[in-house]
C-alpha positions as a Markdown table, in Angstrom:
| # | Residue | x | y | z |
|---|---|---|---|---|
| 1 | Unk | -1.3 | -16.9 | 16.9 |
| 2 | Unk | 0.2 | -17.5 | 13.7 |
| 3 | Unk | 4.1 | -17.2 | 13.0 |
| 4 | Unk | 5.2 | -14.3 | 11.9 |
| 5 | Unk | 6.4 | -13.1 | 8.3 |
| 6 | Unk | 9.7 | -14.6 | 6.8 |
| 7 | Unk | 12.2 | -14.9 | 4.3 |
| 8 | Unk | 11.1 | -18.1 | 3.0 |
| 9 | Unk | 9.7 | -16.6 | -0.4 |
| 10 | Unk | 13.0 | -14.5 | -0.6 |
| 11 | Unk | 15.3 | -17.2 | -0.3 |
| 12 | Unk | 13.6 | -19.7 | -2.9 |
| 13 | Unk | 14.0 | -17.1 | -5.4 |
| 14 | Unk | 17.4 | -16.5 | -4.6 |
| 15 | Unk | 18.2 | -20.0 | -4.4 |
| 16 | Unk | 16.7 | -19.9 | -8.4 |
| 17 | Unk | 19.5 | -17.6 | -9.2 |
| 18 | Unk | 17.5 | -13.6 | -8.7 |
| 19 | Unk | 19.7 | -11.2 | -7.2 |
| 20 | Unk | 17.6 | -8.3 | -6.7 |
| 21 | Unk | 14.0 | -9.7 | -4.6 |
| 22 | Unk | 10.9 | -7.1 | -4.2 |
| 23 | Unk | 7.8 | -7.3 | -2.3 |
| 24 | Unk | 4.9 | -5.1 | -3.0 |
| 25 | Unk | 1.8 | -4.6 | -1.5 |
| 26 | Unk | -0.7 | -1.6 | -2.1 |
| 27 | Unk | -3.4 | -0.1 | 0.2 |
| 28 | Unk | -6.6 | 1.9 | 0.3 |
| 29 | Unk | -8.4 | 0.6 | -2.4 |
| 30 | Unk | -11.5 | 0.1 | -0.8 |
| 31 | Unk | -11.6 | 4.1 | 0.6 |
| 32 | Unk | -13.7 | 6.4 | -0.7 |
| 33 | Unk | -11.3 | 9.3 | -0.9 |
| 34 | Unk | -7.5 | 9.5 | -1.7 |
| 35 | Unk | -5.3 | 7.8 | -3.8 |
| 36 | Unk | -4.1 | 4.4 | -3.7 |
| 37 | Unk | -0.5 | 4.0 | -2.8 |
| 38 | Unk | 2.1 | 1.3 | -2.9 |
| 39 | Unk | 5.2 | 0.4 | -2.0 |
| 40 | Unk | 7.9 | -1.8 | -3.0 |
| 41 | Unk | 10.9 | -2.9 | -0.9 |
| 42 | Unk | 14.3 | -4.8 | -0.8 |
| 43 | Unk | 14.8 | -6.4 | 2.9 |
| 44 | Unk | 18.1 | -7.5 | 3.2 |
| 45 | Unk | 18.5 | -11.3 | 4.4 |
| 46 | Unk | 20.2 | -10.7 | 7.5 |
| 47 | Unk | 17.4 | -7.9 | 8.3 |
| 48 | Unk | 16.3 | -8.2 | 12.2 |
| 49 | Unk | 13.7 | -5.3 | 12.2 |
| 50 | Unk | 11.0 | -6.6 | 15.0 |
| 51 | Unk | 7.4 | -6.0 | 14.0 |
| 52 | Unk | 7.2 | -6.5 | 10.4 |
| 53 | Unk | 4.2 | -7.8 | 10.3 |
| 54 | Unk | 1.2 | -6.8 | 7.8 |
| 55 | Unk | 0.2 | -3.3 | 8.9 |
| 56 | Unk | -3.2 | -4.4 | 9.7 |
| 57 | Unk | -1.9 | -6.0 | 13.0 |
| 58 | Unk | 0.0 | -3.0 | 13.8 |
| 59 | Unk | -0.9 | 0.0 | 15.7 |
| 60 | Unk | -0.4 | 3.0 | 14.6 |
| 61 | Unk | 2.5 | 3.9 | 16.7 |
| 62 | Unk | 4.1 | 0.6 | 16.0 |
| 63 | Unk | 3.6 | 1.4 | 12.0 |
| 64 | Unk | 5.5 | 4.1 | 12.6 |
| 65 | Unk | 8.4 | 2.9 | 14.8 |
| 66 | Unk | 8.8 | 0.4 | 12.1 |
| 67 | Unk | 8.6 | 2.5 | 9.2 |
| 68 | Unk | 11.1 | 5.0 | 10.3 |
| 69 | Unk | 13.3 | 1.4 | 10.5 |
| 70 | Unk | 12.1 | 1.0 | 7.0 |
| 71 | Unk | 13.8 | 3.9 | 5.9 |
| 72 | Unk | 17.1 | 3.5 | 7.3 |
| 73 | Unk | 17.6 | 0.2 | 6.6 |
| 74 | Unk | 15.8 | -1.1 | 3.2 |
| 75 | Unk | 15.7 | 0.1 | -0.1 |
| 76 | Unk | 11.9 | 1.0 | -1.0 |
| 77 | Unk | 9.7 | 2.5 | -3.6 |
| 78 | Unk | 6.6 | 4.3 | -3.1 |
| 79 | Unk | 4.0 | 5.0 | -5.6 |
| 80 | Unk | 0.4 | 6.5 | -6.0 |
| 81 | Unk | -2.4 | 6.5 | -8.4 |
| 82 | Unk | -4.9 | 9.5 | -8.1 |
| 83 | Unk | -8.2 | 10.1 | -7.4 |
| 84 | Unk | -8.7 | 10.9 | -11.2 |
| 85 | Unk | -6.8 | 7.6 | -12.4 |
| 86 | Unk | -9.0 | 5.8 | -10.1 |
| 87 | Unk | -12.0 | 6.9 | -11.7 |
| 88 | Unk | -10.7 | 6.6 | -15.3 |
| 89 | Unk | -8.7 | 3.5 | -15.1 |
| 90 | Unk | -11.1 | 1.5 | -12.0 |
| 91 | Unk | -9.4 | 0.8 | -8.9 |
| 92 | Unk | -7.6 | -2.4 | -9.6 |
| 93 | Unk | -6.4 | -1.3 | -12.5 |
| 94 | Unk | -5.0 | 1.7 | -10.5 |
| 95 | Unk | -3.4 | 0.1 | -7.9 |
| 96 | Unk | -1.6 | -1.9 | -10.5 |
| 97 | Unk | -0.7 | 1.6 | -11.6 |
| 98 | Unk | 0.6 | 2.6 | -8.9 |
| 99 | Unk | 2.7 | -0.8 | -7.7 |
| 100 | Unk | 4.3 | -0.5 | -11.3 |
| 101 | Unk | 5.6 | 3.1 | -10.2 |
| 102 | Unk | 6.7 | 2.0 | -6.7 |
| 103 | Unk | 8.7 | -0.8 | -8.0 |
| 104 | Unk | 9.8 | 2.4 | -10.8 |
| 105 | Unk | 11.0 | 4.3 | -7.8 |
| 106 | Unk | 12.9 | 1.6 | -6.2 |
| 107 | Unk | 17.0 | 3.0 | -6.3 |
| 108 | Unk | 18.0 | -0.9 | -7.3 |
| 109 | Unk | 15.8 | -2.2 | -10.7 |
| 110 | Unk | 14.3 | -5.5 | -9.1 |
| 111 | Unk | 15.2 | -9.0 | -11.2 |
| 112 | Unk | 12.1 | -10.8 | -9.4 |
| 113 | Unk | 8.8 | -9.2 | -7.5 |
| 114 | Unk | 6.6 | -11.0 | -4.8 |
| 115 | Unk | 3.5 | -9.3 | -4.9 |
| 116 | Unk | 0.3 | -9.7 | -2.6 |
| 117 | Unk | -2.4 | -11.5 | -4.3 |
| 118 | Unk | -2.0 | -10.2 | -7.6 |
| 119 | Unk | 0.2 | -10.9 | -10.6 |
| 120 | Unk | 1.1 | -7.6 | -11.5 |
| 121 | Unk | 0.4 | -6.8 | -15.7 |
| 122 | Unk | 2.6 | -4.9 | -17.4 |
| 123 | Unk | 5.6 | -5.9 | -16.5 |
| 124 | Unk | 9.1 | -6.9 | -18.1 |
| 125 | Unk | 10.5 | -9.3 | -15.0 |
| 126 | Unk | 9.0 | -12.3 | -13.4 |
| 127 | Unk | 6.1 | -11.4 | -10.9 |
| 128 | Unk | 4.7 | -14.1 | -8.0 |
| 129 | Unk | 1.7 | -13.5 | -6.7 |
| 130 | Unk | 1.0 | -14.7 | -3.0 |
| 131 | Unk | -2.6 | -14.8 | -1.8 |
| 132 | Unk | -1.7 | -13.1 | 1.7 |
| 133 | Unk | 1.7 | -12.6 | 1.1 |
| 134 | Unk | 1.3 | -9.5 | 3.6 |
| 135 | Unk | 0.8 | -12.2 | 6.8 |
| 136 | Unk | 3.5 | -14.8 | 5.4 |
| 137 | Unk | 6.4 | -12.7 | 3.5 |
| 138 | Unk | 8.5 | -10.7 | 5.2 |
| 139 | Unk | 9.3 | -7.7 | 2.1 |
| 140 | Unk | 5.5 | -7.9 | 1.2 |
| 141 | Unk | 4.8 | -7.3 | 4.9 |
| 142 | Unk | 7.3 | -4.5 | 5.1 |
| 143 | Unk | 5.6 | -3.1 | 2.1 |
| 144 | Unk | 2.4 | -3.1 | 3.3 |
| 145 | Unk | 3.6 | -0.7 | 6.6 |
| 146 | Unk | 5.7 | 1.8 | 4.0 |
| 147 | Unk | 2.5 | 2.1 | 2.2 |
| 148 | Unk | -0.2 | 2.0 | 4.7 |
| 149 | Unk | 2.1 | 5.2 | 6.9 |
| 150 | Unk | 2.9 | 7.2 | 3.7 |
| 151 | Unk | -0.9 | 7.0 | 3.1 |
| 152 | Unk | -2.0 | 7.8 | 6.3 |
| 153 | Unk | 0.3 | 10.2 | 6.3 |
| 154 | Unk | -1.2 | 12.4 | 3.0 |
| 155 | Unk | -5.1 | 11.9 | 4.1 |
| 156 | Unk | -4.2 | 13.9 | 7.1 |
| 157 | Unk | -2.6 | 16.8 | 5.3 |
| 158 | Unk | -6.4 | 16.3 | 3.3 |
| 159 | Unk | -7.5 | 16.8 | 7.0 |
| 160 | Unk | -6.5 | 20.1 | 7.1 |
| 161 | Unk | -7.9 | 21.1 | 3.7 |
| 162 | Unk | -11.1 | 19.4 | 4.8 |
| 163 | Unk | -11.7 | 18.9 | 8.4 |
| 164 | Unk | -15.2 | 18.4 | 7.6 |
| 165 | Unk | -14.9 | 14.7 | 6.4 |
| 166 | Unk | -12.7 | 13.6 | 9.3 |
| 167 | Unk | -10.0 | 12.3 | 6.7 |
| 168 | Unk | -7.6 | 11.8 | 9.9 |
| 169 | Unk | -9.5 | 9.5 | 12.1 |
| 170 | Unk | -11.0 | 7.2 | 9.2 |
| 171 | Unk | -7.9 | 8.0 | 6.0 |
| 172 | Unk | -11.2 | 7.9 | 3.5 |
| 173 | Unk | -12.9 | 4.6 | 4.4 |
| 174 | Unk | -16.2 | 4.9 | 4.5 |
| 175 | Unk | -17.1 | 5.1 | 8.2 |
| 176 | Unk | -20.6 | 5.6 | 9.5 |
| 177 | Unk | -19.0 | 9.4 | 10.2 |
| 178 | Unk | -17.3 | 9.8 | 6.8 |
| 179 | Unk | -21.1 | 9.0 | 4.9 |
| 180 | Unk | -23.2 | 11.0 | 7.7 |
| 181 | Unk | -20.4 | 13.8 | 6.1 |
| 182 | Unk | -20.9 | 13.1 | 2.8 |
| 183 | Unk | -24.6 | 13.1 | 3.3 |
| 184 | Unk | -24.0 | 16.7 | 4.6 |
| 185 | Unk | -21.7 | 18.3 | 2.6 |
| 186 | Unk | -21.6 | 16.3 | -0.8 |
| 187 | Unk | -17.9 | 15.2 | -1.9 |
| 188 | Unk | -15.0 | 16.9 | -1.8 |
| 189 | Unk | -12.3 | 16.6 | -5.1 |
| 190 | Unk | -10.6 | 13.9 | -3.1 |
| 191 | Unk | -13.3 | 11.9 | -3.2 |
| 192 | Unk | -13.5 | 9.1 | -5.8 |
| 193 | Unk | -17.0 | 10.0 | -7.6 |
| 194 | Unk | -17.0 | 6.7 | -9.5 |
| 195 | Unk | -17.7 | 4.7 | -6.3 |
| 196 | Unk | -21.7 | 3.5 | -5.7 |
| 197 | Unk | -21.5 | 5.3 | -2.3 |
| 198 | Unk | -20.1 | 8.6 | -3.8 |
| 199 | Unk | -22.5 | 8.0 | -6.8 |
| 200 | Unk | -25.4 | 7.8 | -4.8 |
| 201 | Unk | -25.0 | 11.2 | -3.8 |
| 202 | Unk | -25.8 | 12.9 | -7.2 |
């Protein structure tokens, strides 16, 4: 089993004289419906929340224990990029939209940002990426639950607009239920029509 996430990263930039440290990792890119969120957070040092691991490892209950830690006890940004951004803009380009207004949102303006394996354009402070920072870093890991549960958390309110496409079992990935859906029903607006699977369907 490999060791969980740290403060490694953290610490070498404070040790380079930042004050203010961000992680920030974004999720649902590869769904076929919703927006892509992010998240950005500030872990303090001394933080000793268990289970900050990358959200992928997590259930969903522990997610949620963790993010309502989260809350309480970090300072965080969240941020989205839309359905019609993601078809304008393509979904990288949208996910860096939306990690640029997370680390906006964040209540303390960031001097240094440890992203997950991306450099983040358009930026006007230093910006590391770290090729699965969401395993290794401890704020990128914490990022990743904030964003993966405030997700998760929209696509079922889409459940209730839409029960048809199952939204709350699968959050817009493209399930063998989610396409048999599609197949039925055609795409709903939250569906993101510049994706081959979604294309196909005209």
């Amino acid at each position: 089993m490999k060791p969980p996430p740290t403060f490694k990263e953290e610490r070498r930039a404070l040790a380079e004289g930042y004050l203010f440290i961000a992680g920030t990792d974004e999720v649902g890119c590869g769904a076929l419906a919703g927006p892509v969120f992010a998240a950005a957070v500030m872990l303090p040092l001394h933080s000793r929340i268990k289970l900050i691991r990358d959200s992928k490892l997590l259930s969903a209950k522990q997610r949620d224990e963790v993010f309502e830690l989260l809350m309480q006890k970090s300072l965080y940004g969240i941020g989205q990029a839309s359905v019609e951004e993601i078809d304008t803009l393509n979904i990288r380009q949208a996910s860096f939209l939306a990690t640029r207004r997370a680390i906006k949102n964040l209540k303390q303006r960031p001097d240094y940002i440890l992203s997950d394996g991306f450099t983040i354009p358009g930026l006007d402070i230093p910006c590391k990426k770290i090729i699965g920072g969401d395993r290794t870093v401890k704020s990128i890991a914490a990022a990743s639950i904030i964003a993966k549960v405030s997700r998760d958390r929209l696509m079922r309110k889409m459940h209730l607009e839409f029960p048809e496409y199952g939204f709350a079992s699968h959050v817009g990935y493209g399930t063998a239920f989610h396409r048999s859906a599609l197949k039925k029903y055609g795409p709903c607006p939250h569906h993101r029509m510049s994706f081959a699977p979604i294309r196909a369907l005209k």
